[in-house]
C-alpha positions in Angstrom: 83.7 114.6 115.4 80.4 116.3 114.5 81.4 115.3 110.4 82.0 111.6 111.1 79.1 111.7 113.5 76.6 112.7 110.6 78.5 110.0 107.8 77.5 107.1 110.8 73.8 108.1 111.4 71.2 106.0 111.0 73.3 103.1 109.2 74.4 99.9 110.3 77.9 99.5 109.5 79.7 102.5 107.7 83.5 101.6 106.6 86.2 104.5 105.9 88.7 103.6 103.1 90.8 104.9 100.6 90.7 103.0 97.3 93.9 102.2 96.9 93.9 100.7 100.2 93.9 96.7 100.2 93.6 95.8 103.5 90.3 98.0 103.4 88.8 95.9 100.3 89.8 93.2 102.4 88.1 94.3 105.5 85.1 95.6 103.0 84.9 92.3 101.7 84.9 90.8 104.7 82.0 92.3 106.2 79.9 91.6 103.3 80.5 88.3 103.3 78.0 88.0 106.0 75.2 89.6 103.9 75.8 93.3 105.3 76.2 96.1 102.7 78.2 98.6 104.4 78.2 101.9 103.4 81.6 102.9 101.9 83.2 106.1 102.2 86.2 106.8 100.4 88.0 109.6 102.0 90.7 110.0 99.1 87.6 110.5 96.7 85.5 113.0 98.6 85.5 116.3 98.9 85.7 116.9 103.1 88.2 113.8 103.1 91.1 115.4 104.6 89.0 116.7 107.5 87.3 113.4 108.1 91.4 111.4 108.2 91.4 114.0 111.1 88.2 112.9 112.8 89.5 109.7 112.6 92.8 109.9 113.8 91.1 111.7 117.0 89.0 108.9 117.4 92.3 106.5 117.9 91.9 105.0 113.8 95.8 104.6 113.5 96.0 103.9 110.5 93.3 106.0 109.8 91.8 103.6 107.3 90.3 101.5 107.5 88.4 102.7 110.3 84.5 100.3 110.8 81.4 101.6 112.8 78.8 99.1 113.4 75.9 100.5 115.0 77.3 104.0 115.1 80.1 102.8 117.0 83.3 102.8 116.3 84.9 99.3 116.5 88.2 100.1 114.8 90.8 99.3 112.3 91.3 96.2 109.9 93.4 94.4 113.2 90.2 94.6 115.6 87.7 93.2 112.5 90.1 90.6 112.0 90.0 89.3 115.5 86.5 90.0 116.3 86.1 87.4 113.3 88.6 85.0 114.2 86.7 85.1 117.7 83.0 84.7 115.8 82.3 87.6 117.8 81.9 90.2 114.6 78.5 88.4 113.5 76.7 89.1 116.8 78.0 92.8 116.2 76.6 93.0 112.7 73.5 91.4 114.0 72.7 93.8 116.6 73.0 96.6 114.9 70.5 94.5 112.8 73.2 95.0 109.4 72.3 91.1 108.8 69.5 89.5 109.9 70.0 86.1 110.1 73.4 83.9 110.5 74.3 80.5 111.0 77.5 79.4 111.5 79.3 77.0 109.0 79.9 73.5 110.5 83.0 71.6 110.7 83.3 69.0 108.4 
């Protein structure tokens, strides 16, 4: 774990993809929508990628990508992200771990 460990530090919201995965650009674009900019590791396009789909399928990522930390934590896969947003509960996470610094949620028309 000490590899994916190292990747996390020190950022606010670190996302493991592959590029040809789409629910990852998804999940990537999601996240920025809210202002963050997530660092973005593609783990078919770097060198220690293998060992870090291992790291991440010990940490419970199934499938391994895409797997989110926020805050150095890891929060999981593209169905978690999707229902931490669908419960406005992903913004506070972002916010803590000070990725954005400001949101206000859109009103109802």
């Amino acid at each position: 774990m000490d590899v994916i460990k190292d990747m996390v530090a020190d950022k606010p919201v670190v996302i493991f993809s592959k590029s040809s995965c789409c629910v990852s650009f998804s999940i990537k674009s999601l996240i920025s929508s809210f202002g963050a900019n997530p660092t973005v590791y593609e783990i078919d396009q770097i060198s220690n990628g293998t060992q870090v789909e291992r790291e991440l399928l010990q940490l419970g990522s199934q499938p391994t990508v895409p797997a989110v930390f926020i805050g150095q934590k890891f929060i999981g896969g593209a169905h978690k992200i999707m229902s931490l947003h669908v419960q406005n509960e992903l913004p506070t996470l972002l916010l803590n771990a000070r990725a954005i610094w400001i949101w206000t949620p859109k009103k109802d028309s």
